[in-house]
C-alpha positions as MATLAB code, in Angstrom:
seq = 'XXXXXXXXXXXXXXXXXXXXXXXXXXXXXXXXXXXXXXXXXXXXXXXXXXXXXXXXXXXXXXXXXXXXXXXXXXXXXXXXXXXX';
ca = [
       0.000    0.000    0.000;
       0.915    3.195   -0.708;
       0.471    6.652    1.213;
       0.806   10.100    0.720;
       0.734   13.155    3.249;
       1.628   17.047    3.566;
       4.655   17.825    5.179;
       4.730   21.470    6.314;
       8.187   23.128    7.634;
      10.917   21.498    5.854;
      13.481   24.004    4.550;
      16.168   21.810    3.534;
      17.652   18.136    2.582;
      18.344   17.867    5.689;
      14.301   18.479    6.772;
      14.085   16.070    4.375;
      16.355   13.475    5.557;
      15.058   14.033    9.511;
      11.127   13.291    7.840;
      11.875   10.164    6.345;
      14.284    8.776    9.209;
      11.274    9.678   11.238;
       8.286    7.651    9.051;
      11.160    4.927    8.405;
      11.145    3.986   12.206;
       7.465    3.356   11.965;
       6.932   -0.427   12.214;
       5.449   -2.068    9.048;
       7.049    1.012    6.399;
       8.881    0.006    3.782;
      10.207    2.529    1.413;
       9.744    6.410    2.274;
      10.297    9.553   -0.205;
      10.059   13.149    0.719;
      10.586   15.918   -1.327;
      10.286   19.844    0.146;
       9.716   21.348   -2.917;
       6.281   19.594   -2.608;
       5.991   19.631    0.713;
       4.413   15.674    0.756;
       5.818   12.460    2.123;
       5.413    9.279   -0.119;
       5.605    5.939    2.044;
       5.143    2.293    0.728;
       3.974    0.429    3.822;
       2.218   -2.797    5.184;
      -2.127   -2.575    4.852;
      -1.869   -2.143    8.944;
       0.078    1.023    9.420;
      -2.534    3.123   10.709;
      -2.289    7.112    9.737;
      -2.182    8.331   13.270;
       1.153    6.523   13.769;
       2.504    7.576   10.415;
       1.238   11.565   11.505;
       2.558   11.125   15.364;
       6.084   10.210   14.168;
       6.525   13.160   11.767;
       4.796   15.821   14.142;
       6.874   14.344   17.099;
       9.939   15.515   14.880;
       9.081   19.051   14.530;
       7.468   19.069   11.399;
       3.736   19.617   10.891;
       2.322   16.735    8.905;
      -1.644   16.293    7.621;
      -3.981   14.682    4.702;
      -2.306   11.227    5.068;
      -4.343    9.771    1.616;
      -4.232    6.445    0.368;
      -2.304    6.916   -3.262;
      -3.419    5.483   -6.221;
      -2.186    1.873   -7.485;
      -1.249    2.378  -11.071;
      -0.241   -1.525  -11.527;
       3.504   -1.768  -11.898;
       3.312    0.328  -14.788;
       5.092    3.239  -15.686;
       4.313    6.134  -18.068;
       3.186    4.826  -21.831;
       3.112    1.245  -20.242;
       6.139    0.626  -19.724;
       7.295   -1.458  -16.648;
       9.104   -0.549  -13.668;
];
């Protein structure tokens, strides 16, 4: 499963770095990506991570984090079909 959520306060690669350290310690996450310039959090995870845990870590770091969504599957499939 994959998740998305706003990440408010990051200024830096470091912010950056701090946010997905964070979301990586959650139990169940698998892969995390964070990007400032868009100010949202991408994490692949297990069906039972629950949002409040995925929220709690990032707010505990400093960082103001909402609007955990669930993102859309697009079937292993890239852009024109391709594979990934």
């Amino acid at each position: 499963m994959t998740k998305t959520m706003t990440v408010e306060g990051m200024m830096c690669g470091m912010c950056e770095a701090h946010v997905a350290d964070a979301l990586r310690k959650v139990p169940g996450v698998e892969k995390v990506k964070v990007s400032r310039a868009n100010n949202q959090a991408t994490i692949h995870c297990q069906e039972d991570v629950s949002d409040e845990a995925l929220l709690k870590a990032v707010n505990d770091t400093g960082y103001t984090a909402s609007n955990v969504q669930v993102a859309e599957e697009t079937g292993g499939k890239k852009l024109f079909g391709f594979k990934k």
